[in-house]
N, C-alpha and C positions, 0 to 999 in steps of 0.2 A: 836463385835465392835472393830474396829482398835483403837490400842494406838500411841498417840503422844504426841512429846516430843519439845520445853516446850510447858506451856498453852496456849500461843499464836499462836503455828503453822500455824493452820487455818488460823485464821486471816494472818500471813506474807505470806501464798500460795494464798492467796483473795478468801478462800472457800468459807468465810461468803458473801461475794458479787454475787455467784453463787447462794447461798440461799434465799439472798433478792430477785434476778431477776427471782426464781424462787416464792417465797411466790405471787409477785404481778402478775402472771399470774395462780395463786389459784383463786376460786369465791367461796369457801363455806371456814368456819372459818375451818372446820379440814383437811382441805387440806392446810390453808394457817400454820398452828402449827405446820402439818408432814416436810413442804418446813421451816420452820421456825428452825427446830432440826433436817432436816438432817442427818439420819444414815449413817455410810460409813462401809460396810459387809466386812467381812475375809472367809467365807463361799461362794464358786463358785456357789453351788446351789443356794443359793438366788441370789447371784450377775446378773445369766444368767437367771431366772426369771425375775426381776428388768429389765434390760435390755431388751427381748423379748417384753413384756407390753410396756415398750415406744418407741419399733422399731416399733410393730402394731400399735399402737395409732398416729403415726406420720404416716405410711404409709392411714389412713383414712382420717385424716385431708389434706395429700397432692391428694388424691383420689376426696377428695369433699364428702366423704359416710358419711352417716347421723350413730350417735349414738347418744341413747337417754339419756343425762344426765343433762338436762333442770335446774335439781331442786336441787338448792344446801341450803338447810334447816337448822338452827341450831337449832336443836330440844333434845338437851343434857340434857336440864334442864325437860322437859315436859317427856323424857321416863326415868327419872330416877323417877320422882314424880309418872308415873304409873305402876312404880313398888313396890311405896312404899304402906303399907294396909292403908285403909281407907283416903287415898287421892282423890281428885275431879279434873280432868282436865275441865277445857271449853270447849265450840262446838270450837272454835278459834282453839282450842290446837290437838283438835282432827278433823279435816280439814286438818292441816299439815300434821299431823299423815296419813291420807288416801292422801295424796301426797306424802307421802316419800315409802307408801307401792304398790302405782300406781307406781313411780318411777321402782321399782326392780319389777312389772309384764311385764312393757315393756322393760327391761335390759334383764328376761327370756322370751321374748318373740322374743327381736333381735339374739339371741343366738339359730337359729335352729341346725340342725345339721351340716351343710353345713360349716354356721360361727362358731362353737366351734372346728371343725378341721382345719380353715382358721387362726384361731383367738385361736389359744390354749392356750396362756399368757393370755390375757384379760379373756378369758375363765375361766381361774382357779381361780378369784379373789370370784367367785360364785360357785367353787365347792364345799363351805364346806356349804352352806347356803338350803335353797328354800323360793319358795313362797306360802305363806300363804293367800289365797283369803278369809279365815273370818274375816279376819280382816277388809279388805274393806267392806265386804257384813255385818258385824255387826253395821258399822257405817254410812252405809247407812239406813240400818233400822230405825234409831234411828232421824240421820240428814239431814236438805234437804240441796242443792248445798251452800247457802249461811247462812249455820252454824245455821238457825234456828231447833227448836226440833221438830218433824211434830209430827201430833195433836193424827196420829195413834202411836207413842211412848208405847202409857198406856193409857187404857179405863175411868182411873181418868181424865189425862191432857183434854182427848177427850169430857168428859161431862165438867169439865169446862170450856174449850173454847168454848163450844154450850152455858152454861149458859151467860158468857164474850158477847160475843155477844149479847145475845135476852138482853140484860142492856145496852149494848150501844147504842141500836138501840131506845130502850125505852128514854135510857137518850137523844140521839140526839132531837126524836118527840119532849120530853117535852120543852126541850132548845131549842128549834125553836120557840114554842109558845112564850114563855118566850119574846125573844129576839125580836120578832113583835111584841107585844105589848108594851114592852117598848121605843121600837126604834118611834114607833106611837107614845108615853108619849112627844118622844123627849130629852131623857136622854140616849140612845146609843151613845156612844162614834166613838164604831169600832162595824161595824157587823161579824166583821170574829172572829170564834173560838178563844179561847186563856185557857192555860191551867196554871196554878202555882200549886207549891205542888202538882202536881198531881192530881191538882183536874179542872174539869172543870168551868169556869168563865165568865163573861161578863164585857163588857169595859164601863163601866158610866163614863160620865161627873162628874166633882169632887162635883159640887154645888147640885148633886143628890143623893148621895150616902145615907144620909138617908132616900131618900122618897122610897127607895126597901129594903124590908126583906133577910136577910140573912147575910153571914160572910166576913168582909173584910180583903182578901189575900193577898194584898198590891195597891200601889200606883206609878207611872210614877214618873221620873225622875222631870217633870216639875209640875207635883203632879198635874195635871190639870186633871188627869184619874185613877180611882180607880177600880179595880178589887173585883168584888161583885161574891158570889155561891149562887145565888139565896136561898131560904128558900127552896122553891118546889123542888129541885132538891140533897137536904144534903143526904136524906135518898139514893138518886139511887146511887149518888159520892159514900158514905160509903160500900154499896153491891159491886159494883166495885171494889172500894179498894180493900173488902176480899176476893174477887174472883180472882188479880192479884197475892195478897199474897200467895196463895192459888196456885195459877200457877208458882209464882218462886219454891215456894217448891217442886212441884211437878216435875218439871223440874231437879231441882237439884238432886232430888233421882233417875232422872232417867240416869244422868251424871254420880252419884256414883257408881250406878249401871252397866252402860259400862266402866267405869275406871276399876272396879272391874272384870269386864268377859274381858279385854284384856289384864290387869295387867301378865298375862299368856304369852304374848308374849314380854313384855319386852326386856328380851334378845333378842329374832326375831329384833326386831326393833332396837336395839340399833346395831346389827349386819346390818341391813340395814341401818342405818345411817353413819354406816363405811362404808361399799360396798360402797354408794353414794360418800360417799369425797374419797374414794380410788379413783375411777375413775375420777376424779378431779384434785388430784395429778396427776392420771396418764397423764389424759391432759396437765395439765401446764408443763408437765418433754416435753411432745413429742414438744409442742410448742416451748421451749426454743430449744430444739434439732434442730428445722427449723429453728431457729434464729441465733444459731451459727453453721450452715451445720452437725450437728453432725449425729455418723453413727456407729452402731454397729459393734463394733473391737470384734478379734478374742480374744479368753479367754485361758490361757494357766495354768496349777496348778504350783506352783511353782513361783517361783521369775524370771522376764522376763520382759523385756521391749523392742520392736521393734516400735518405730513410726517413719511411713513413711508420710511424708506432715502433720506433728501435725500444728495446731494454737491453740496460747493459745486465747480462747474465749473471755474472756473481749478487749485483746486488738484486736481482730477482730471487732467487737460491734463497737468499739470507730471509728476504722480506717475507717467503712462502712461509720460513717455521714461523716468522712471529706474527703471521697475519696482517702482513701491511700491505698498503700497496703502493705500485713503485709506477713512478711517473715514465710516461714515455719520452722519445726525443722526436721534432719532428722539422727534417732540415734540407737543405737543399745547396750541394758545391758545385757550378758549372762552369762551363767557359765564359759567361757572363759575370758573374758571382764565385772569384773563389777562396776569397778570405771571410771570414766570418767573425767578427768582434763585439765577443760577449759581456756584456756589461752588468753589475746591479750590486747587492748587498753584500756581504762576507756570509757565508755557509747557505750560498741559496742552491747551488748544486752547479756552476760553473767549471769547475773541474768535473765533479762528475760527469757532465755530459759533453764535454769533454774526452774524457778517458773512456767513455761511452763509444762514440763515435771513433777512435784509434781501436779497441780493442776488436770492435765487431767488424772492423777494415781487416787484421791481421787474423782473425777468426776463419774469416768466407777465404781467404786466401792463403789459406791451410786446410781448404777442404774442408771444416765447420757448418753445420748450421747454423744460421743465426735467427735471433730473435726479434724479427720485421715484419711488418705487414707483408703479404706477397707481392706487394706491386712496387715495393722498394728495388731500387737499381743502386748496384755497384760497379766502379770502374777496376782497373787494377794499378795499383804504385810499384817502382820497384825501391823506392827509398821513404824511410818511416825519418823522423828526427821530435826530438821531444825535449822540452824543458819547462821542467815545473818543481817547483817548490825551492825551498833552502837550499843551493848549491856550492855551499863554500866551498874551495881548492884546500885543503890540510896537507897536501903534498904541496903545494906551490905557494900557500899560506897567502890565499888571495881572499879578498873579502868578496860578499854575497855581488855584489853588483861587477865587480872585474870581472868573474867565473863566469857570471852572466854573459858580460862583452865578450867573452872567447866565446861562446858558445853560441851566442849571434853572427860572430863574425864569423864562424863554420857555416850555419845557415844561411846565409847568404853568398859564401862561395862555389857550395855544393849544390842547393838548390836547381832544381828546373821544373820541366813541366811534369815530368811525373814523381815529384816529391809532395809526403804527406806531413807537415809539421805541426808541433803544438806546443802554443808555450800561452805557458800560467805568469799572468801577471805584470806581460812587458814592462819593458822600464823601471820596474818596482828595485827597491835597494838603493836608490841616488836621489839629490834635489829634486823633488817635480817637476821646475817648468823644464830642468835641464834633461834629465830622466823621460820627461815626456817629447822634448824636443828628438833624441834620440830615437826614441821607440819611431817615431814617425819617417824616419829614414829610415830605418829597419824594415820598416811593413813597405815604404815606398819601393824598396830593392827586391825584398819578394814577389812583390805585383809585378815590378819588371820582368822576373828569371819564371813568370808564370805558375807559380809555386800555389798548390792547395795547402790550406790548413786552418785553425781555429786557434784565435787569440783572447786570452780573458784579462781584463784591464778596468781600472777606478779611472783610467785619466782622461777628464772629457773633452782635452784636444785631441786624442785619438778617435773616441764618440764623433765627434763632429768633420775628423778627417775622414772616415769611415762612409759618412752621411754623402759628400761631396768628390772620392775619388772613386772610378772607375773600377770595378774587380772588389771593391771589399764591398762588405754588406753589415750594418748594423745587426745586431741580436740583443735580447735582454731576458734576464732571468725574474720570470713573475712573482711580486714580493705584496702580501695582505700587510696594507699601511692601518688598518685598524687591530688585528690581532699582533702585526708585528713579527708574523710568522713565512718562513719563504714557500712558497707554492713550486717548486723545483721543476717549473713548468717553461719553457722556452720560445719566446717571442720573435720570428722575425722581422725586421724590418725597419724598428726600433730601438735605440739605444735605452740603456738602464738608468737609473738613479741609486745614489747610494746610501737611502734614506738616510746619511747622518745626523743631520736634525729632527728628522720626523722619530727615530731611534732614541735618541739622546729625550727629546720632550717625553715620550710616549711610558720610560724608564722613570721617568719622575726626576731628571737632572735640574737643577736649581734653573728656574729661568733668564736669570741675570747671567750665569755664567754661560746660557746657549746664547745669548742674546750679543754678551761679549766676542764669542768665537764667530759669531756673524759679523763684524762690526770687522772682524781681521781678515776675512775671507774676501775677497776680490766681489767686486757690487754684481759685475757681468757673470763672473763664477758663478756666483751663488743665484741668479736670476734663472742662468742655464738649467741648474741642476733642480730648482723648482719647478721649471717647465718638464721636465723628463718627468720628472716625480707625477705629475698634477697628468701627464701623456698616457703613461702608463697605465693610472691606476681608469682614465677615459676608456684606453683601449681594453683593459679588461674588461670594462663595464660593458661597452659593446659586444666583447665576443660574447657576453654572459648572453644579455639581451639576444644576440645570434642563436646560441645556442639551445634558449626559451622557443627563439621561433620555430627551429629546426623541429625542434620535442614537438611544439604542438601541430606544424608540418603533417610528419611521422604521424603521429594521432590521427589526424585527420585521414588521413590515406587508409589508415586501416580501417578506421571507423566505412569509410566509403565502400574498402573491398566487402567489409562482412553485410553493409548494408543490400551491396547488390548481389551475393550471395543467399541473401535471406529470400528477396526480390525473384531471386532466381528459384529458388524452392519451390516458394507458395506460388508460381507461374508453372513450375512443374505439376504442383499436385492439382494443382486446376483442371490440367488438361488430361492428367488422369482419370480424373474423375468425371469427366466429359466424355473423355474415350469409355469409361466403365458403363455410364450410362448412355452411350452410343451402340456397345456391344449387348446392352441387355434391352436395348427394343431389337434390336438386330435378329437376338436370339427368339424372342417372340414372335415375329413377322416369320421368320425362317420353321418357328412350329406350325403357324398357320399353315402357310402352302401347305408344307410336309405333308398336313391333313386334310386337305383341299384338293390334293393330286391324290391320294388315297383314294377318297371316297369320288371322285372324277375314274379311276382306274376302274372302281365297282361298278359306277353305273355304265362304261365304257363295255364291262362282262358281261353285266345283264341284257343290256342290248344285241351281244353277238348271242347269249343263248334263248331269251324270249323270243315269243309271237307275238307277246302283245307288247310295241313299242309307245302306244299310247303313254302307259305306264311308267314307260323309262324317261318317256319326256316330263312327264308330270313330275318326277326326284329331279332332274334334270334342272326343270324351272324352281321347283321350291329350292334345292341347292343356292343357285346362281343371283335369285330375286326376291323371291320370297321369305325366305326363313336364313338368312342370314350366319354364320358360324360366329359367336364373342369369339375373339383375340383371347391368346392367353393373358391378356392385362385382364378379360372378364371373371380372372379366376382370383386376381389379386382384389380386384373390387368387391369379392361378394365376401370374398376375409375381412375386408376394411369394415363393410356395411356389418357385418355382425359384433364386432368390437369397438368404432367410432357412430359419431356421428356430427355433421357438418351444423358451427354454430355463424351467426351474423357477428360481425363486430370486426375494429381495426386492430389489425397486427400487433404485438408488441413482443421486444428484445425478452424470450421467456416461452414462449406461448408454445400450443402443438398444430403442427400444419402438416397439410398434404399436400403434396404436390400433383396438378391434375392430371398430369399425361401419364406418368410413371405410378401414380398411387402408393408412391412412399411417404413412409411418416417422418418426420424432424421436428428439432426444435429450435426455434429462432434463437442466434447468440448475438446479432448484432444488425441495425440498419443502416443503409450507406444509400440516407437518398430514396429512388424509388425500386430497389434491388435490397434483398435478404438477406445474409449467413446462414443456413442450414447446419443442423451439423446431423447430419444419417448416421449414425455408430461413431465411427471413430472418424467420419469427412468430412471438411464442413465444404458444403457447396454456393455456389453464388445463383439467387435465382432471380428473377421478375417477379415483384407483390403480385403481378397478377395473375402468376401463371400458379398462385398457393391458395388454401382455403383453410379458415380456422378449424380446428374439431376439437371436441372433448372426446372423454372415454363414455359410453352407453353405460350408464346403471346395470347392475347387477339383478336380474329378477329375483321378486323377495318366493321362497319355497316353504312351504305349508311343513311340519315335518309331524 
């Protein structure tokens, strides 16, 4: 367990507020007790455990995948009683019981092998356990679905309820007669059943009630109806009776009986009753995890802190209802660098990010997600220490600055290398230069004892010791010197200003009297603190500029990917369209032959069956020399020649052309030079001016009618 320093830490880091928001997204009481206390581990191994379990658990939840953990039971009291000897559970007690042991067969039944390698954190919550199927199958034995004890239990229960019966069935006959004949008397009140004491009864009219024999079990409210047990019917009630008595006991012994033969698995179950709220906890952790974007950061042994894009969680939460949006932190603790001294305005968000960086330390090492870029790295602390805000002593009746010095002088005793400390405001509460003189042994003797933490401070001998020793590192909180408003944004590397005169002017303060408090302020002071000011608001102006060029960077990149994307297209459909008209002379060449080996096979016949070969040569030579076969392109030209015809004149962006090999028609959409644009239907082709020829459409002939 991590130590912290004082008792309140938690609380001023708002840990305890992580725990409430985590106890109320618990549903079983020992998941809301584990969220309720909270461990925060010094041990990596557990930590990256911890952490694993609610990176899978949040990755199912955002999947939509079903796990089974339906049944959140508090069954603490009922398996500790059957553990104890000669104790008696209820069918009640023992129904749970076979819920909570149904539970962990389908927990080991969702865990085939596939998910125990998918899911090896969730997995290992059930490595040390199994399932034990007599437990359910003993208590089924015994109980049916709705907790009664069935009748095969025990060959005793079994002849009693056959006796129970053949009496009741006896007692009803009798009470029926009973009950018509009186109701004929005219002294039935109600004819329906009614039972007191356990005993069966009949409803007379009051003015009757002595004219029937037997016992009166009471009387109506309005005393107008008396409840009579017949005489006839005393003796069957009393067999009844012993026959029920006779059935709780024996029921009982047989409850004694299964408490005692499962009493054995105690332990089993009380360990299945954790496995169930374990994964409980585990759910409420992953659920808060989606709630404040949280996300398994890197784990480093050793003292380290790198977060890139932190939010502190709660005021993420808040800022979501009212649509703001919350600044990140973005920081860096190492063995180079491990103080960090935040400088700048009052309310620019110095504590906060601050309290930012504590909380989301004690967060990750409780098993939390937190809310980082994923390329953020954490180390682990085994000691947290904290001091911020108004610490008066009311028990030792010390002022703000002595509570202070104790409380310095603990950190610095205690401190080493793997302590995390924070304190708001050093030196604050005494004389400045004397107050500051201090603060700078303080931070000197941390830097010795190796100690990580975050210091937020006005005093700019600290600013400029920070600047000059070894291990600490400047920060400042980014402040708009023209709106006057803090940009809660965090600066490493430089210290802050605390715009009190740019503040003071900007408010409308008379300027004799800024003029005067400059005049009392030390020449060097106040030189320093215009240079920070005048630093700052530079390095802003750069990051901006930085951040202008990044943008139009980015632009440009993308501009280029879609440009050679497009590049790539119209180089696709090119060659499509080459291939298209590569395969339709292909196709025409290939009808030739076809027809050309045909009529070669014929004259081939006529030769084997003539005499007269004279003949066959003469097809032979006209075929081969003479009389030539048009290409099937002759068949597209005599379509063209009857619908175009070819005029003289230069090309232009608009016109209709043919193209001469192919004899398709187009229309020009563009010229590039001494190459075309076509476009054939829906292609546009690239061609040679020369290899195109103008035409119009042929007149229509005029018809007589």
């Amino acid at each position: 367990m991590i130590r912290y320093f004082p008792e309140s830490a938690l609380g001023q880091l708002e840990f305890d507020k992580i725990r409430d928001l985590l106890a109320e997204k618990c549903k079983s009481v020992f998941g809301k007790e584990k969220a309720s206390s909270l461990r925060i581990h010094t041990r990596r191994e557990i930590i990256q455990v911890e952490l694993q379990r609610t990176h899978e658990f949040k990755g199912l939840i955002e999947q939509s995948q079903y796990f089974p953990n339906e049944e959140h039971l508090n069954l603490s009291r009922e398996i500790k009683l059957l553990g104890l000897s000669g104790a008696v559970l209820g069918s009640d007690a023992f129904l749970m019981i076979r819920k909570l042991a149904d539970a962990l067969r389908q927990i080991f039944h969702w865990f085939d092998r596939e998910r125990r390698m998918a899911y090896s954190g969730l997995a290992s919550v059930i490595q040390d356990t199994y399932y034990e199927k007599a437990i359910i199958s003993s208590i089924d034995e015994i109980l049916e679905e709705n907790g009664q004890v069935r009748d095969k239990a025990s060959a005793e229960l079994a002849n009693i309820r056959m006796s129970l019966f053949r009496k009741r069935n006896e007692l009803r006959r009798l009470f029926d007669r009973i009950v018509t004949r009186l109701n004929k008397s005219g002294f039935v009140a109600e004819t329906e059943e009614a039972f007191l004491n356990g005993r069966r009864v009949v409803a007379l009219f009051a003015e009757h009630k002595r004219q029937v024999k037997g016992i009166l079990h009471g009387e109506s409210d309005s005393r107008k109806t008396s409840f009579i047990e017949p005489e006839e019917t005393i003796g069957l009630n009393n067999e009844i009776f012993s026959l029920e008595h006779e059935e709780s006991r024996e029921i009982h012994r047989i409850l004694l009986e299964l408490t005692a033969k499962l009493s054995v698995y105690a332990p089993l179950l009380l360990t299945y009753h954790q496995t169930v709220g374990e994964y409980d906890f585990i759910q409420a952790k992953a659920r808060l995890a989606i709630e404040v974007n949280g996300i398994f950061p890197n784990l480093q042994d050793g003292s380290h802190i790198q977060l890139i894009e932190a939010y502190h969680p709660l005021l993420l939460i808040y800022h979501r209802k009212s649509n703001k949006k919350t600044i990140p932190v973005n920081l860096r603790l190492d063995d180079k660098n491990r103080l960090l001294v935040i400088s700048g305005p009052n309310a620019g968000g110095k504590t906060v990010t601050m309290k930012t960086v504590g909380l989301l330390q004690l967060m990750m090492q409780s098993g939390l997600l937190i809310p980082v870029h994923p390329h953020s790295t954490l180390g682990i602390f085994k000691q947290v220490m904290i001091h911020i805000g108004d610490t008066q002593s009311l028990e030792f009746e010390l002022s703000t600055y002595s509570s202070h010095l104790i409380n310095m002088k603990h950190f610095m005793e205690e401190a080493n290398g793997r302590t995390l400390f924070f304190i708001d405001e050093l030196g604050s509460g005494s004389d400045p230069n004397l107050g500051g003189a201090f603060a700078e042994v303080i931070l000197q003797e941390l830097v010795k004892k190796n100690a990580f933490g975050i210091v937020t401070t006005h005093y700019l001998n600290l600013k400029v010791m920070a600047n000059k020793t070894p291990g600490i590192i400047n920060g400042a909180m980014a402040f708009d010197e023209k709106s006057l408003q803090p940009l809660y944004q965090l600066i490493i590397g430089k210290p802050g200003s605390s715009y009190t005169f740019s503040i003071a002017e900007r408010i409308g303060l008379n300027p004799e009297l800024i003029q005067s408090a400059r005049m009392l302020v030390d020449e060097d002071h106040f030189r320093l603190d215009k240079l920070l000011n005048r630093t700052e608001q530079d390095l802003r102006k750069l990051e901006n500029r930085e951040n202008e060029l990044q943008h139009l960077l980015k632009e440009n990149q993308k501009l280029k990917v879609e440009l050679e994307k497009t590049l790539h297209k119209e180089k696709h459909k090119q060659q499509l369209v080459i291939l298209q008209e590569q395969n339709k002379i292909s196709a025409e060449r290939y009808a030739y032959l076809k027809e050309m080996e045909r009529k070669l096979k014929q004259i081939i016949f006529d030769w084997r069956k003539t005499d007269n070969k004279q003949e066959v040569v003469k097809q032979m030579q006209a075929l081969l020399f003479n009389q030539k076969e048009k290409p099937a392109s002759g068949k597209i030209k005599q379509k063209f020649d009857s619908r175009y015809e070819e005029v003289d004149g230069i090309i232009q962006p608009g016109d209709q052309v043919k193209m001469k090999r192919s004899h398709q028609i187009g229309n020009v959409r563009e010229l590039r030079g001494k190459k075309a644009v076509v476009q054939v239907g829906l292609i546009p082709i690239t061609m040679d001016l020369r290899d195109l020829v103008l035409i119009r459409d042929k007149p229509m002939p005029e018809t007589n009618n």
